[in-house]
DOKEMAR-524957 format. One record per residue: residue number from 1; residue in one letter; y, z, x of N, C-alpha, C, O, CB in turn. Coordinates in Angstrom, 3 decimals. Atoms other than C-alpha are relative to their C-alpha. Glycine has a CB too. Layout:
[site NUM, a, [Y, Z, X], [Y, Z, X], [Y, Z, X], [Y, Z, X], [Y, Z, X]]
...
end
This chain:
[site 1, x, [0.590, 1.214, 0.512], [33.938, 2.549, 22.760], [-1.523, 0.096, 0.155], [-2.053, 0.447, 1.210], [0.569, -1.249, 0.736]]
[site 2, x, [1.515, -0.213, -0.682], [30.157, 2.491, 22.373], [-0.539, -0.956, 0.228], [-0.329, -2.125, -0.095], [-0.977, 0.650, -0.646]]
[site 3, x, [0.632, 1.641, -0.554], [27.736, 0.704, 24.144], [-0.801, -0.456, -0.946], [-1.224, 0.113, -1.952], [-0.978, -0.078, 1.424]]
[site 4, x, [0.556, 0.684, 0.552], [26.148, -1.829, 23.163], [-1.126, -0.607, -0.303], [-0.900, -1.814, -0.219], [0.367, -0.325, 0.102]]
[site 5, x, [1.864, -0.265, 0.422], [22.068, -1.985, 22.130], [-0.141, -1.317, 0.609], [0.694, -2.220, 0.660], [-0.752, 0.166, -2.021]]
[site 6, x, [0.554, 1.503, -0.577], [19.929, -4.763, 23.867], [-0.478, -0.396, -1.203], [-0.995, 0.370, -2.016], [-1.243, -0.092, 1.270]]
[site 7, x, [0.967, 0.523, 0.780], [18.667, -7.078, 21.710], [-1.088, 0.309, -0.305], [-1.461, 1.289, 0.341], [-0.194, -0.787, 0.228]]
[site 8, x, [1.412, -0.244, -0.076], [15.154, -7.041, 20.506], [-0.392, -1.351, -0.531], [0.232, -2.057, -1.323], [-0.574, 1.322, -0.836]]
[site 9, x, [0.731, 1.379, -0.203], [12.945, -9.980, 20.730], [-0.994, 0.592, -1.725], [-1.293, 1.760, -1.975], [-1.195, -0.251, 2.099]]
[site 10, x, [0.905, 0.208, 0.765], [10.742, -10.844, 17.320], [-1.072, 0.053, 0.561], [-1.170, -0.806, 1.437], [0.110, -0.920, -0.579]]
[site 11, x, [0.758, 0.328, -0.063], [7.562, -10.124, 17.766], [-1.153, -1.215, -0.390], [-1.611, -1.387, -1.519], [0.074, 0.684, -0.070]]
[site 12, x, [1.172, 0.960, 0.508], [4.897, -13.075, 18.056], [-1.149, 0.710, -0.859], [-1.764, 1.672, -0.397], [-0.736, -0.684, 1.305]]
[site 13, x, [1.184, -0.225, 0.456], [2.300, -12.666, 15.453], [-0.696, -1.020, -0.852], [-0.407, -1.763, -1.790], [0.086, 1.082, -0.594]]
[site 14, x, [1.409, 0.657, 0.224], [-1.177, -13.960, 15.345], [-0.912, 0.294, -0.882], [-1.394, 1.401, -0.640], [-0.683, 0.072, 0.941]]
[site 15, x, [1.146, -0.882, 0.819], [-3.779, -13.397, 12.530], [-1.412, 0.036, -0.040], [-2.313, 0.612, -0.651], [0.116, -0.165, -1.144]]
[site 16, x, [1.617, 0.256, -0.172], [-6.557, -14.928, 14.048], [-0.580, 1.228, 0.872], [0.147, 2.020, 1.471], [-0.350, -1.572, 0.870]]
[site 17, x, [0.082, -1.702, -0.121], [-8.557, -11.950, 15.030], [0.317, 1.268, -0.007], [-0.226, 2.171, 0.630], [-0.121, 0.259, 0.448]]
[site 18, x, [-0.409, -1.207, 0.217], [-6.591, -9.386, 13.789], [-0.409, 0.170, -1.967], [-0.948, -0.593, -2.768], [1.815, 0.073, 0.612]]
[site 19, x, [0.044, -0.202, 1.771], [-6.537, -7.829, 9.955], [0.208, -1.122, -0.240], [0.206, -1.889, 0.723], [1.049, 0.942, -0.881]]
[site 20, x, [-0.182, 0.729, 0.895], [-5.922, -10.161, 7.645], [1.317, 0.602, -0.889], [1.280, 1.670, -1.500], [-1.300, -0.147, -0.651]]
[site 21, x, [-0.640, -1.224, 1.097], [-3.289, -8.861, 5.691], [0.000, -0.094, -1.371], [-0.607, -1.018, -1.913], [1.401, 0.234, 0.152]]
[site 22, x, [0.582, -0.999, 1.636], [-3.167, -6.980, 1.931], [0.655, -1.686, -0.941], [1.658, -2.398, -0.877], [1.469, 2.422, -0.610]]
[site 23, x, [0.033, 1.021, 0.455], [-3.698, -9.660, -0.174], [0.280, 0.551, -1.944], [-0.395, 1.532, -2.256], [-1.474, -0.766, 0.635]]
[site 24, x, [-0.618, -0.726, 1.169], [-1.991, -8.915, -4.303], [-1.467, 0.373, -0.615], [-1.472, 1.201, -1.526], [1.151, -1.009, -1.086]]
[site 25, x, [0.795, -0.619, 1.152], [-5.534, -8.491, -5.626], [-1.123, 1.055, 0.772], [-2.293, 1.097, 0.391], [-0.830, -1.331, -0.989]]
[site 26, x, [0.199, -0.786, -0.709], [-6.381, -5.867, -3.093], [0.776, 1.463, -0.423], [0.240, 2.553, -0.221], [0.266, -0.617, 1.158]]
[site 27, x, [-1.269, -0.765, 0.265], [-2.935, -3.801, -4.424], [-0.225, 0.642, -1.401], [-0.403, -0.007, -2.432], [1.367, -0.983, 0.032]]
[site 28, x, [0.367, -0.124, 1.904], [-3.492, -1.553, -7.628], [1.952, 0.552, -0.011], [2.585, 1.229, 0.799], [-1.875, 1.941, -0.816]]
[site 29, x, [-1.073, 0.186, 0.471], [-0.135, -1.720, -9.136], [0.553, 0.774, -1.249], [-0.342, 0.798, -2.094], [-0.037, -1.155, -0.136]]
[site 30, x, [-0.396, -0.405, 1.013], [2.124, 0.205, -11.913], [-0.067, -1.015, -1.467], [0.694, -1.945, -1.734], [1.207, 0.401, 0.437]]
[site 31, x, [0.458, 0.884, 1.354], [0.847, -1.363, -15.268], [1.407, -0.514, -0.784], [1.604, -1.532, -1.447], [-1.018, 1.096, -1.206]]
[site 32, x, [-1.589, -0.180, 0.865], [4.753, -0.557, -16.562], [1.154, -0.408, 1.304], [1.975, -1.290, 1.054], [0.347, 2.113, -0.697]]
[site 33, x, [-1.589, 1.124, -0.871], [7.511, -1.584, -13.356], [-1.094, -0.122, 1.042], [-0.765, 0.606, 1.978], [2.115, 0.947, 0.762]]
[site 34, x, [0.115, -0.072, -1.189], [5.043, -2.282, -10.848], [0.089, 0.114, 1.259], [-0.314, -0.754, 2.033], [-0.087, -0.167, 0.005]]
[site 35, x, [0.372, -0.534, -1.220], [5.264, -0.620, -8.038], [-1.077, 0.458, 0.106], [-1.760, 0.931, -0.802], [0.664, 0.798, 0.401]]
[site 36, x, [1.293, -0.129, -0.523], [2.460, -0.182, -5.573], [-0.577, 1.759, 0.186], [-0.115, 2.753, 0.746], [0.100, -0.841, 1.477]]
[site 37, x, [0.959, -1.562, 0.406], [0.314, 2.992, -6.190], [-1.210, 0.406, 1.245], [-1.380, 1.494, 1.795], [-1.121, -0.313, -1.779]]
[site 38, x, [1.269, 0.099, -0.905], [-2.687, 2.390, -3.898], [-0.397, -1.556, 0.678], [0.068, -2.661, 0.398], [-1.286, 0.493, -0.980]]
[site 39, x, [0.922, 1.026, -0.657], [-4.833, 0.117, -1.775], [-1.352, 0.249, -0.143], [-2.026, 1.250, 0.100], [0.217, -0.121, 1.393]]
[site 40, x, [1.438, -0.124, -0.381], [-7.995, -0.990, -2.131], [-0.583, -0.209, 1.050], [-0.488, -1.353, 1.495], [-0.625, -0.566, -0.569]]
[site 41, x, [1.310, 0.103, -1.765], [-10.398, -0.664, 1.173], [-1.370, 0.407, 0.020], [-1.629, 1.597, -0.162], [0.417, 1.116, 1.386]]
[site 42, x, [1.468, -0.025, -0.096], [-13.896, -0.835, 1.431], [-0.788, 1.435, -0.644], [-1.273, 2.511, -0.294], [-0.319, -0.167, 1.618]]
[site 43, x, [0.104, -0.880, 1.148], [-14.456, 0.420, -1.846], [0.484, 1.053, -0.828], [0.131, 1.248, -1.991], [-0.601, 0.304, 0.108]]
[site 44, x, [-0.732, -1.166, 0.184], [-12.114, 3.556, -1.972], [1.033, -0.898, -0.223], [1.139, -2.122, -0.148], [0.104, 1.162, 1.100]]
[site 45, x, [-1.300, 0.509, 0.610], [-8.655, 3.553, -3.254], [0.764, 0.897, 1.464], [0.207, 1.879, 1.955], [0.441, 0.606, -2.044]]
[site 46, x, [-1.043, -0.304, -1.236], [-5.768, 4.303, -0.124], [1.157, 0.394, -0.615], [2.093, -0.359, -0.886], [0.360, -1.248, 0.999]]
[site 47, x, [-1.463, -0.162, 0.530], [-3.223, 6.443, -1.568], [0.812, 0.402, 0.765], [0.316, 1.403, 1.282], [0.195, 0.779, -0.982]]
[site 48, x, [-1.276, -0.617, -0.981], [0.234, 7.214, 0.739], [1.006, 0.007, -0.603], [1.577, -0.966, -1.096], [0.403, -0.678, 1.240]]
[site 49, x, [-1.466, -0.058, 0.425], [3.119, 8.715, -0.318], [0.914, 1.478, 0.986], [0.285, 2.320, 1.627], [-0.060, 0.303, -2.006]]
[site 50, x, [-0.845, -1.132, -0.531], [5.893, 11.309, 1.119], [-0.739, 0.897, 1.252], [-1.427, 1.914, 1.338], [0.332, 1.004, -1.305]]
[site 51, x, [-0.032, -0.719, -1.490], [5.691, 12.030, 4.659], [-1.391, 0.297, 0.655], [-1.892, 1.392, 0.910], [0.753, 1.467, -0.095]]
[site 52, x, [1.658, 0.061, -0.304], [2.132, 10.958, 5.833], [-0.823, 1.250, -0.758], [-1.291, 2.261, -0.235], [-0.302, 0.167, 1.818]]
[site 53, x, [0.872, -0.727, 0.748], [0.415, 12.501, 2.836], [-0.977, -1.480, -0.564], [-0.807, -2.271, -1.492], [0.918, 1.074, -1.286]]
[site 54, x, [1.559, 1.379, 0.384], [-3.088, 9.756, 2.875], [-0.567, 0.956, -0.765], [-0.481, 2.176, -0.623], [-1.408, -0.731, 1.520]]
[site 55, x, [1.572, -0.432, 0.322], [-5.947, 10.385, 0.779], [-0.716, -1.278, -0.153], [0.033, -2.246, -0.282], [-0.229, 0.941, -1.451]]
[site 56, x, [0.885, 1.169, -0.050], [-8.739, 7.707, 0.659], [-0.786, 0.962, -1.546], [-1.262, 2.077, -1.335], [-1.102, -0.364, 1.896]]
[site 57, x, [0.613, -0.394, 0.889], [-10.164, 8.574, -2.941], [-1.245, -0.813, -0.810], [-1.006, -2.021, -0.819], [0.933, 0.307, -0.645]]
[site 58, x, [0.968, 0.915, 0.547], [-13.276, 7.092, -4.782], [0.346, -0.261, -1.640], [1.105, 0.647, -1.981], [-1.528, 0.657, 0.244]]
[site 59, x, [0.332, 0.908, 1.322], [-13.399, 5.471, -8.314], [-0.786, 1.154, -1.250], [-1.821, 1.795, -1.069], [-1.315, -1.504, 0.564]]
[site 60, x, [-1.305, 0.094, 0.320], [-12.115, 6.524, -10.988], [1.263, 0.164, 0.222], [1.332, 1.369, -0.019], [0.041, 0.262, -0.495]]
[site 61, x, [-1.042, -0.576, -0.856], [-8.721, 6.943, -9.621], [1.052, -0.278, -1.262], [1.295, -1.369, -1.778], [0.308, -0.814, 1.691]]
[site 62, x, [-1.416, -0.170, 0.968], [-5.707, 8.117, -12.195], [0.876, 0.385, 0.925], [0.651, 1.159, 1.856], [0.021, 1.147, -1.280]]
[site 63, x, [-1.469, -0.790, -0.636], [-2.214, 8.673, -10.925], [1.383, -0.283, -0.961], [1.619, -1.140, -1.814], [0.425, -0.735, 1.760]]
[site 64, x, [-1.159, 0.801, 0.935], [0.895, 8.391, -12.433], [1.477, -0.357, 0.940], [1.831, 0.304, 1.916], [0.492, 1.178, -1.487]]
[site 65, x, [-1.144, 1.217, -0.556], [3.970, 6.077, -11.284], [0.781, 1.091, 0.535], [1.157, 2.022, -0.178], [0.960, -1.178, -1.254]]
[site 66, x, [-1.528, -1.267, -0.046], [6.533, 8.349, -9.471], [1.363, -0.944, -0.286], [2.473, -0.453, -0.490], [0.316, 0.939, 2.026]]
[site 67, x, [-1.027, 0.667, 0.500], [8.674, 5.471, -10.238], [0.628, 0.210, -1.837], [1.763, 0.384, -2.280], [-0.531, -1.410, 0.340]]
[site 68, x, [-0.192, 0.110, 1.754], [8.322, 5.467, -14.418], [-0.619, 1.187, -0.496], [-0.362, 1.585, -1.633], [-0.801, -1.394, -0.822]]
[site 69, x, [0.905, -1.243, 0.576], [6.155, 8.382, -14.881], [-1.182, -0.748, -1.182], [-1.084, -0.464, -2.376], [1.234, 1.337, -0.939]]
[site 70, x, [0.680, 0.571, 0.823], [3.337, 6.218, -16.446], [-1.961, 0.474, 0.095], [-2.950, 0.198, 0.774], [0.479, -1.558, 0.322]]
[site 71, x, [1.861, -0.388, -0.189], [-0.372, 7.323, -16.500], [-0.689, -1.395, 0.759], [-0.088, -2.447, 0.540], [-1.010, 0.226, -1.972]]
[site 72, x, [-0.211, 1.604, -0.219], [-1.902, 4.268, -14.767], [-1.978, 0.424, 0.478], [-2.331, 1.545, 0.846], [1.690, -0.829, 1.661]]
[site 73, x, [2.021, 0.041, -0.311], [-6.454, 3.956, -14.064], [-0.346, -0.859, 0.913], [0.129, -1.991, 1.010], [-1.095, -0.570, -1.319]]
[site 74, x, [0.947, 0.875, -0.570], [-8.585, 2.702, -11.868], [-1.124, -0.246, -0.158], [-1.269, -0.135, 1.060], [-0.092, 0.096, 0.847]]
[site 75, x, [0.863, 0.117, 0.389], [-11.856, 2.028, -12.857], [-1.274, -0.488, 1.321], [-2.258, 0.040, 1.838], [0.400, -0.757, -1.093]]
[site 76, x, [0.852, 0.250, -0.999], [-13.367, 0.212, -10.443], [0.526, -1.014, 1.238], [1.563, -1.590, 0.908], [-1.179, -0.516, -0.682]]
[site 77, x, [-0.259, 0.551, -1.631], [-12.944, -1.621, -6.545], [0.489, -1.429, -0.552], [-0.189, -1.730, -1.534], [-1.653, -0.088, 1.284]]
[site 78, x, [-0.936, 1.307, 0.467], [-10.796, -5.091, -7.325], [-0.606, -0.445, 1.104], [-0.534, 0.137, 2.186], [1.821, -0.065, -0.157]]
[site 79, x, [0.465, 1.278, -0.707], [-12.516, -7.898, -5.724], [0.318, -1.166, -0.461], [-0.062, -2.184, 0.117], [-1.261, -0.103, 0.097]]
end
């Protein structure tokens, strides 16, 4: 018979002095099924995908959807 896992308590969370968190017009998005492609951060684009592969890239930023296979642009920093 196996044992049996302790609970785990919810973490409390606070946002006053911490991040802020990713807000949708921060998020560059698939133009065709949206899914999320990148982040914008202080000015660069935040791309992560498959098995801690980051790059922080600058403007213009093309990629295409691994969801739809869609060509998709960035042009410039979304504020």
């Amino acid at each position: 018979m196996p044992t049996p896992l302790p609970s785990r308590q919810a973490a409390t969370t606070s946002w006053t002095g911490a991040a802020k968190p990713i807000t949708s017009e921060s998020n560059w998005r698939c133009m065709q099924c949206d899914k999320l492609l990148g982040v914008c951060r202080d000015g660069c684009m935040h791309l992560r995908f498959a098995r801690a592969h980051e790059y922080f890239v600058g403007f213009p930023v093309v990629a295409t959807c691994r969801g739809c296979g869609t060509l998709n642009q960035a042009t410039a920093t979304t504020r």
